[in-house]
C-alpha positions as CSV (number, residue, x, y, z in Angstrom):
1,X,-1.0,236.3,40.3
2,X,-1.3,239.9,38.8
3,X,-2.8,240.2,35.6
4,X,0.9,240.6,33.5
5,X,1.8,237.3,34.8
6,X,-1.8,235.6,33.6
7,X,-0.8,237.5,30.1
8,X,2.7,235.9,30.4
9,X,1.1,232.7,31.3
10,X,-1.3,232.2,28.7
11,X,1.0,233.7,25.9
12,X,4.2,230.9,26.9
13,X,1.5,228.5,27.6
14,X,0.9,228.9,23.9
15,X,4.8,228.1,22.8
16,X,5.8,224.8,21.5
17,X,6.7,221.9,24.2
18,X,10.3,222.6,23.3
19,X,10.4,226.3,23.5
20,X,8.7,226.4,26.6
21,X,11.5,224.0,28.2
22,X,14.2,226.0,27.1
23,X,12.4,228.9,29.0
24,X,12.2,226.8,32.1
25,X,15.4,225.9,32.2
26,X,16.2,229.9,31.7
27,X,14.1,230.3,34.3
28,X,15.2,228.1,36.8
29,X,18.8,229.7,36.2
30,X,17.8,233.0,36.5
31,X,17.3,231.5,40.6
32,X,20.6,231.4,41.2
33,X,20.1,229.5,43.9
34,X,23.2,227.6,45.8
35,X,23.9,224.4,45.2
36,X,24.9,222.1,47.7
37,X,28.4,220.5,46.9
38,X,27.6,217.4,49.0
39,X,24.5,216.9,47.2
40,X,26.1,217.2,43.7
41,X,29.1,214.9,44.4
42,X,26.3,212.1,45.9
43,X,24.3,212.4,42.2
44,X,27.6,212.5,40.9
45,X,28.5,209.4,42.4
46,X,25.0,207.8,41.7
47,X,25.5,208.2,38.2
48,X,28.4,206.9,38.4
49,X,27.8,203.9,40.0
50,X,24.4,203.5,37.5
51,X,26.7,203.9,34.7
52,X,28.8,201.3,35.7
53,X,26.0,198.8,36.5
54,X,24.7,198.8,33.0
55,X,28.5,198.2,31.5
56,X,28.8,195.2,33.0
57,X,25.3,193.9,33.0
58,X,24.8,193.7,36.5
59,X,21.2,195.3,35.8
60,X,18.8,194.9,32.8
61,X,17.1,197.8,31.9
62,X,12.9,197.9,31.5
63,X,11.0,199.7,28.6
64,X,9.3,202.9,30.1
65,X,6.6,201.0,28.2
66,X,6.2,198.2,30.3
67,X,6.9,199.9,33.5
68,X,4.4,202.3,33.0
69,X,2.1,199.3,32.1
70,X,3.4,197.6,35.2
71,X,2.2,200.9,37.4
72,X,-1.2,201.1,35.9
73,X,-1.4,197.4,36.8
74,X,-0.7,198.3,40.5
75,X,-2.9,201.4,41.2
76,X,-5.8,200.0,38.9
């Protein structure tokens, strides 16, 4: 890493949680990169079908509390 980027590093480093995600998803923007429209339309359809299971109940949802408690439970 050259020493701008370290200067860079240290200085966004030093922004506020919120400003430095808005600069990351500038960032990962500025990629341009391709999507893949076969990809998209399966997370599409995911959603989708995720959506559709909590409107008619057909799953429950967890606290992130208690499945993070559940996770430390299973590495500890």
């Amino acid at each position: 890493m050259t020493s701008i980027s370290k200067k860079i590093e240290q200085e966004v480093l030093s922004l506020p949680a919120q400003e430095r995600i808005e600069l990351i998803d500038r960032l990962i923007e500025s990629l341009n990169l391709p999507g893949d429209p076969e990809i998209d339309r399966l997370w599409v359809e995911k959603a989708e079908q995720r959506f559709l299971e909590l409107e008619t109940g057909s799953v429950t949802l967890i606290p992130g509390n208690q499945v993070f408690s559940n996770i430390k439970i299973t590495f500890q």
